[in-house]
C-alpha positions in Angstrom: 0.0 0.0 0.0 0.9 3.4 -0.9 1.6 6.4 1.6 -1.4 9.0 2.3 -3.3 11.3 4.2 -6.9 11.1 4.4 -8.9 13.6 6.0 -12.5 14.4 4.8 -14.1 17.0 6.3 -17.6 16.3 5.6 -20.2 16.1 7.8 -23.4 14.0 6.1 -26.7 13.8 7.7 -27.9 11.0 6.5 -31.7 9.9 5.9 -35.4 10.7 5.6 -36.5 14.3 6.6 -33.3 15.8 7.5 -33.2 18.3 5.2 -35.3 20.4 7.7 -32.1 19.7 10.4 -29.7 22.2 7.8 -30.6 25.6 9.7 -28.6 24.1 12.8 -25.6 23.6 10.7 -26.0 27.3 9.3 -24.2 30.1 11.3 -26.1 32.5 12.1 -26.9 35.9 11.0 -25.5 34.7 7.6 -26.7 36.0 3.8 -27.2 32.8 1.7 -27.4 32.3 -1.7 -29.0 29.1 -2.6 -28.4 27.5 -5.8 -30.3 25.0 -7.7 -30.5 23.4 -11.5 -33.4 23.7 -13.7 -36.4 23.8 -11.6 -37.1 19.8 -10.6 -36.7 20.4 -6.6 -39.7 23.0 -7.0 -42.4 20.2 -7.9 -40.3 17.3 -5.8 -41.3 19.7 -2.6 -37.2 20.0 -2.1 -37.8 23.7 -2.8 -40.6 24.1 -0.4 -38.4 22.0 3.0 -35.4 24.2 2.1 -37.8 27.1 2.2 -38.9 26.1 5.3 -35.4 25.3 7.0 -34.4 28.6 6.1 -36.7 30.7 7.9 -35.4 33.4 10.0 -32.7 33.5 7.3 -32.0 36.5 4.7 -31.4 34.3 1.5 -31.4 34.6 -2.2 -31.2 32.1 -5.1 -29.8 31.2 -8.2 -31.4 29.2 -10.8 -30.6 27.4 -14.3 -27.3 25.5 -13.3 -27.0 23.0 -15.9 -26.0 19.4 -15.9 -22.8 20.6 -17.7 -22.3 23.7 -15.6 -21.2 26.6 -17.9 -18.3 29.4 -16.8 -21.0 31.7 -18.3 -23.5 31.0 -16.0 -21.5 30.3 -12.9 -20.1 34.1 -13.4 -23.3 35.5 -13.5 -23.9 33.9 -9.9 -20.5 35.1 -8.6 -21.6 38.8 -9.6 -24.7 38.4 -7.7 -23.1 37.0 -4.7 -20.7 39.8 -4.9 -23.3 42.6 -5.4 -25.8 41.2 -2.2 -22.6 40.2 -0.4 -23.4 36.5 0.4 -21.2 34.7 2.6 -22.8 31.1 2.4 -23.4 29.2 -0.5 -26.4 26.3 -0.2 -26.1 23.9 -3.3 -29.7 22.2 -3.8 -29.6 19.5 -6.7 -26.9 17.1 -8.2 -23.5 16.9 -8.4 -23.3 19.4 -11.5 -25.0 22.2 -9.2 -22.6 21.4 -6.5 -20.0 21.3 -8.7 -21.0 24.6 -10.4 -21.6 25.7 -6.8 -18.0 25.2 -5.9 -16.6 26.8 -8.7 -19.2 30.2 -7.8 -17.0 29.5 -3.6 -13.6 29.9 -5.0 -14.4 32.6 -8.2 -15.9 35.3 -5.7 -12.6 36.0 -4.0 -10.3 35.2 -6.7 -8.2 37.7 -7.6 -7.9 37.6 -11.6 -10.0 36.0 -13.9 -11.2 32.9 -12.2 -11.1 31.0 -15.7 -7.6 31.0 -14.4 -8.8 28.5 -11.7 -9.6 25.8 -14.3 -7.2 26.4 -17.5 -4.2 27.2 -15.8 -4.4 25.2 -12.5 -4.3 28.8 -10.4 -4.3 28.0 -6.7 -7.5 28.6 -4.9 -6.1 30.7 -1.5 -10.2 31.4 -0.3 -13.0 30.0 -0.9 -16.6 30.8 0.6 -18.2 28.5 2.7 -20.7 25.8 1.3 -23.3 23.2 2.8 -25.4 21.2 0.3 -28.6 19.2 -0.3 -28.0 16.3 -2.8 -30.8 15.2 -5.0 -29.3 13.2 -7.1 -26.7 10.4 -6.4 -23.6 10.0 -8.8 -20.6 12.6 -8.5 -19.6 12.4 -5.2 -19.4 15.5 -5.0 -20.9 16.5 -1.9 -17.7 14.8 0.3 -15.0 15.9 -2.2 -12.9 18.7 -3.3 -13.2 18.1 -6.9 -14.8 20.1 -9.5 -15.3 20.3 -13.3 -16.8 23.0 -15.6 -17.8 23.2 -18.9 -17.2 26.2 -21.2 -19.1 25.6 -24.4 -17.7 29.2 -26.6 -14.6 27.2 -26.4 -15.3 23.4 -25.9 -13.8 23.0 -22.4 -14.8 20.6 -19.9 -11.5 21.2 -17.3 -12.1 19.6 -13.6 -10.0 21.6 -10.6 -9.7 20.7 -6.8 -9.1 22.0 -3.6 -9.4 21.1 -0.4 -11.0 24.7 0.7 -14.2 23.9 -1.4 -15.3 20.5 0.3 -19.1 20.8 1.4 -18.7 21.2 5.6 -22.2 19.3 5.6 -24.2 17.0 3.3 -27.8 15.8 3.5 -28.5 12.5 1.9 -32.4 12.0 1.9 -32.9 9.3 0.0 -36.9 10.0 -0.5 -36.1 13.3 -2.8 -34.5 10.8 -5.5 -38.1 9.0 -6.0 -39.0 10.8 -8.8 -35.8 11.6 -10.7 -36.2 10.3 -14.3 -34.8 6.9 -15.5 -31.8 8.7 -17.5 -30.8 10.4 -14.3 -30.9 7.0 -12.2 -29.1 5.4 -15.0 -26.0 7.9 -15.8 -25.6 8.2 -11.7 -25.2 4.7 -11.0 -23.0 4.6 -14.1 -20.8 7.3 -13.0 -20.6 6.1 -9.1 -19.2 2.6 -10.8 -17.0 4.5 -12.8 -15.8 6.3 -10.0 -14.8 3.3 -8.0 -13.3 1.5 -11.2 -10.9 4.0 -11.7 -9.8 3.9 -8.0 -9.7 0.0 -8.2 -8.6 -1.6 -11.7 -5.3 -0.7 -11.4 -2.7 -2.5 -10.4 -2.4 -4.4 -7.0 -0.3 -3.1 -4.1 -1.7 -5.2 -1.5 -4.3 -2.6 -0.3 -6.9 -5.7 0.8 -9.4 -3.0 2.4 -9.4 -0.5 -0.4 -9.9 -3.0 -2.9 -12.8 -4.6 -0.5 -14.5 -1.6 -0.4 -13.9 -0.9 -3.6 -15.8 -4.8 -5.0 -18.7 -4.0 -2.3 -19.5 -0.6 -3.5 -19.7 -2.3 -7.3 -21.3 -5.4 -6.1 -24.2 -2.8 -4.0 -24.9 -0.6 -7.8 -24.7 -3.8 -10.0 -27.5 -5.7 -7.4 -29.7 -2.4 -7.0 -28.7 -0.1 -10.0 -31.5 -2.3 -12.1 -34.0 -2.3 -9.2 -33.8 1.8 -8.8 -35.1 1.6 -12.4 -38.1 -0.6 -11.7 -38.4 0.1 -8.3 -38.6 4.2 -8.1 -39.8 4.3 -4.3 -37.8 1.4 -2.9 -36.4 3.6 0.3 -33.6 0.6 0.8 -32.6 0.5 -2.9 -32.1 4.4 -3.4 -30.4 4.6 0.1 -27.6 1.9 -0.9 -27.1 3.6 -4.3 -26.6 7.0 -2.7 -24.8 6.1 0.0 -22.5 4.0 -2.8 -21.9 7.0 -5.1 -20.6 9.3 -1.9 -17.9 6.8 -1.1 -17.1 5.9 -4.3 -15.1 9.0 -4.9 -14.9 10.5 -1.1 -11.3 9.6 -0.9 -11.8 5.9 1.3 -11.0 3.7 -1.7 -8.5 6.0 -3.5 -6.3 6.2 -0.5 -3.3 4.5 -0.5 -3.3 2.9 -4.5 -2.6 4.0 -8.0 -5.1 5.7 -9.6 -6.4 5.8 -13.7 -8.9 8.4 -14.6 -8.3 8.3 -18.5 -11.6 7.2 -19.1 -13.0 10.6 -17.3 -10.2 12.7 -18.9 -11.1 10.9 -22.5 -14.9 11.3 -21.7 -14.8 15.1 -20.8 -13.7 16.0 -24.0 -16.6 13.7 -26.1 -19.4 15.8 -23.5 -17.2 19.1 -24.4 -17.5 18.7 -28.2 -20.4 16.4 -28.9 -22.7 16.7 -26.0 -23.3 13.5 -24.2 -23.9 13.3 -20.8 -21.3 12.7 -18.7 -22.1 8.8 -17.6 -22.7 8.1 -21.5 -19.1 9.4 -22.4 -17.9 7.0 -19.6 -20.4 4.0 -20.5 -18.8 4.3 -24.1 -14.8 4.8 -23.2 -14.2 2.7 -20.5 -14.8 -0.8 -21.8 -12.4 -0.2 -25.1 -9.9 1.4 -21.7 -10.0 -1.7 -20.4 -9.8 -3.5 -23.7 -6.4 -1.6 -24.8 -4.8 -1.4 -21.2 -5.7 -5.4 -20.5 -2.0 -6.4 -20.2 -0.8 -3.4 -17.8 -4.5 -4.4 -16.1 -4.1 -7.6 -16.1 -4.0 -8.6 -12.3 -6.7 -6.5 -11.6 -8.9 -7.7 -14.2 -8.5 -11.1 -13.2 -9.7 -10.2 -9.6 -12.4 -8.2 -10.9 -13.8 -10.7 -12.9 -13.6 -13.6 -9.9 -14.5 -11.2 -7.2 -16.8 -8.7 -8.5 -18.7 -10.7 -11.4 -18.1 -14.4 -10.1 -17.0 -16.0 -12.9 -14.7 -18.9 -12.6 -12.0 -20.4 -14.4 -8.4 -20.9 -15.2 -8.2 -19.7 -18.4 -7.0 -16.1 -17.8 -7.8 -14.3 -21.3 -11.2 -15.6 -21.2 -11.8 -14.1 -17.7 -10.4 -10.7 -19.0 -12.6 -10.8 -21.6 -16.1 -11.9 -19.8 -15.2 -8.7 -16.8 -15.1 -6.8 -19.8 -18.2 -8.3 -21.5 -20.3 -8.1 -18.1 -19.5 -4.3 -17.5 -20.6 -3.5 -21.1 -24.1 -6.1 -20.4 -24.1 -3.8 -17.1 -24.1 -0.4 -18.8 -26.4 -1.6 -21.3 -29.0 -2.6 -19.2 -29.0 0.4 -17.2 -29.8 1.9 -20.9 -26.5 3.8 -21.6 -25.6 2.4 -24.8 -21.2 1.8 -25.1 -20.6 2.3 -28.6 -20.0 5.5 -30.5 -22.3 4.3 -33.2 -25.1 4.0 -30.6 -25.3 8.1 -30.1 -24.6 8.5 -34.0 -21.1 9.2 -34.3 -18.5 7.7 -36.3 -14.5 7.7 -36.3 -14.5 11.5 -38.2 -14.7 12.4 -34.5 -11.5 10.7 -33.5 -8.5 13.0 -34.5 -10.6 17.1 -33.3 -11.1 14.7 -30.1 -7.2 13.5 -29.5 -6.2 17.2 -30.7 -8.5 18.6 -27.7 -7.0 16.1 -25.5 -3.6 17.4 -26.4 -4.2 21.3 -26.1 -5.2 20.4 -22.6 -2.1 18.7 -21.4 -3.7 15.5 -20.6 -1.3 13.4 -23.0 0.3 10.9 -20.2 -2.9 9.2 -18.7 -3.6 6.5 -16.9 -2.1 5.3 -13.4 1.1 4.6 -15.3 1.0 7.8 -17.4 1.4 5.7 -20.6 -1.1 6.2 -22.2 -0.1 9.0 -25.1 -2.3 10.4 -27.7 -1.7 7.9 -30.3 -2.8 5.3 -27.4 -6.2 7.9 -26.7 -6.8 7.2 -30.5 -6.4 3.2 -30.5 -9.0 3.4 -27.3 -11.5 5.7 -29.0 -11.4 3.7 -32.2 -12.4 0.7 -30.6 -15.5 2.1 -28.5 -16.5 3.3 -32.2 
């Protein structure tokens, strides 16, 4: 096992109705902005318990945070905290409005131009306080420093972190994910598996509970991903997938082993310049990732396959092959198709994608930083 520090800073509250517990956790005499997607948490009655919470509170709100969220938009809501002088920020929504949300924390006191933040790696020094109430279950967002924003003008979809813009509290209520459509369900339990695949198909260094953790949280979204689809209001179901997404990418499993992340890095740039949603870039990249890094993966694959999908045998090629097969079956069922062909493109994409790729720096990927641009080509070319 590798050296590391852990520390997450989080506090999650956990659970039905406990939204209505976030004005304890507010300090007082505060001015909060609250911030919130495209309108869903005003008919899920989210809206209305927030409202509630926050009474004897002077707060404002921001609307129209998208699922990619845009520079553009963010900026609008960092001049509106600066002109009503908020000093809390109160992200209501998914992972792309907490995300967005943490961007608005560390723009507002930035001195420069906080597009600085993402394209240039600046160092965030401040950032203003945020607490959040997650809707929907896939980033991990709301336990995490990490952050990515997309700026369509010039086809950027760049992630920054830092440790100042972690959430200090979370609630989890599994009841306001009832009514989130299929798609939703689908890409967050995709990207929550994604999450912890990156984290764990590696290569081994004998870290037994990272790697345990790491098979139950995929074992927990391949059991009840399915049954959040057919099963909308099953408390039990929704509350193992959300709790699964938070520690898939909370820091637990990444501590202590190599890490990959080419098939986010890869997938960024496919939402940036074609649109897809985030899980359906990773749906379509990772298998053909796995595919093309099998040999460097090998070890891993072999566990994953016995551990994670069961299947037996002593035939080591076949195993690769049927992990591989089984997470494509599992993506597919979920309904995010994992072939370019499937969302109508075709290999012209291939070489503006790479060339992206390469004008943001990211051309040694993968937890051994081999995998090059040519390498990036060879992968996208067989998820075509």
């Amino acid at each position: 096992m590798e050296n590391f520090t852990f520390k997450n800073p989080t506090e999650i509250i956990f659970g039905k109705g406990q939204i209505q517990t976030i004005a304890e956790r507010l300090p007082k005499g505060s001015r909060i902005l609250v911030t919130y997607g495209g309108g869903s948490i005003k008919k899920n009655g989210v809206y209305d318990q927030v409202k509630t919470a926050l009474d004897g509170y002077t707060w404002f709100e921001f609307s129209g945070i998208e699922p990619n969220p845009e520079f553009d938009t963010l900026m609008r809501a960092v001049q509106q905290v600066r002109d009503e002088k908020i000093d809390y920020l109160l992200s209501v929504g998914g992972g792309s409005v907490l995300d967005g949300t943490k961007f608005i924390a560390a723009a507002v006191p930035f001195e420069g131009d906080p597009w600085d933040i993402l394209a240039k790696g600046a160092e965030v020094k401040q950032a203003l306080p945020i607490g959040c109430v997650l809707t929907l279950p896939a980033t991990g967002s709301e336990s995490n420093g990490n952050s990515v924003v997309n700026r369509r003008s010039s086809h950027d979809k760049l992630p920054f972190f830092s440790p100042l813009v972690y959430p200090q509290f979370a609630v989890l209520d599994p009841t306001t994910t009832y009514t989130l459509p299929r798609r939703q369900v689908a890409n967050g339990v995709v990207d929550a598996f994604v999450h912890t695949v990156e984290q764990y198909l590696t290569y081994p260094v004998d870290a037994k509970v990272q790697d345990r953790f790491a098979e139950g949280i995929l074992q927990t979204l391949i059991e009840d991903g399915p049954r959040a689809l057919e099963e909308p209001e099953n408390y039990d179901v929704r509350a193992n997938i959300m709790w699964s997404a938070t520690l898939a990418l909370n820091g637990l499993i990444g501590a202590g082993v190599p890490q990959d992340w080419a098939t986010h890095m890869i997938g960024h740039e496919l939402t940036a310049l074609h649109g897809l949603d985030h899980a359906q870039t990773l749906a379509v990249v990772l298998p053909a990732v796995l595919h093309k890094q099998r040999e460097h993966k090998r070890a891993k694959l072999i566990q994953y396959a016995r551990r994670v999908w069961q299947l037996s045998g002593t035939d080591e090629e076949a195993l690769i092959d049927g992990a591989i097969e089984a997470t494509r079956r599992f993506f597919e069922q979920m309904g995010n198709p994992t072939r370019l062909r499937d969302y109508d493109l075709d290999e012209t994409i291939i070489d503006p994608l790479v060339a992206q790729l390469e004008a943001h720096g990211f051309t040694a990927l993968g937890e051994h930083g081999d995998i090059t641009p040519a390498d990036a080509k060879a992968i996208l070319r067989l998820a075509a």
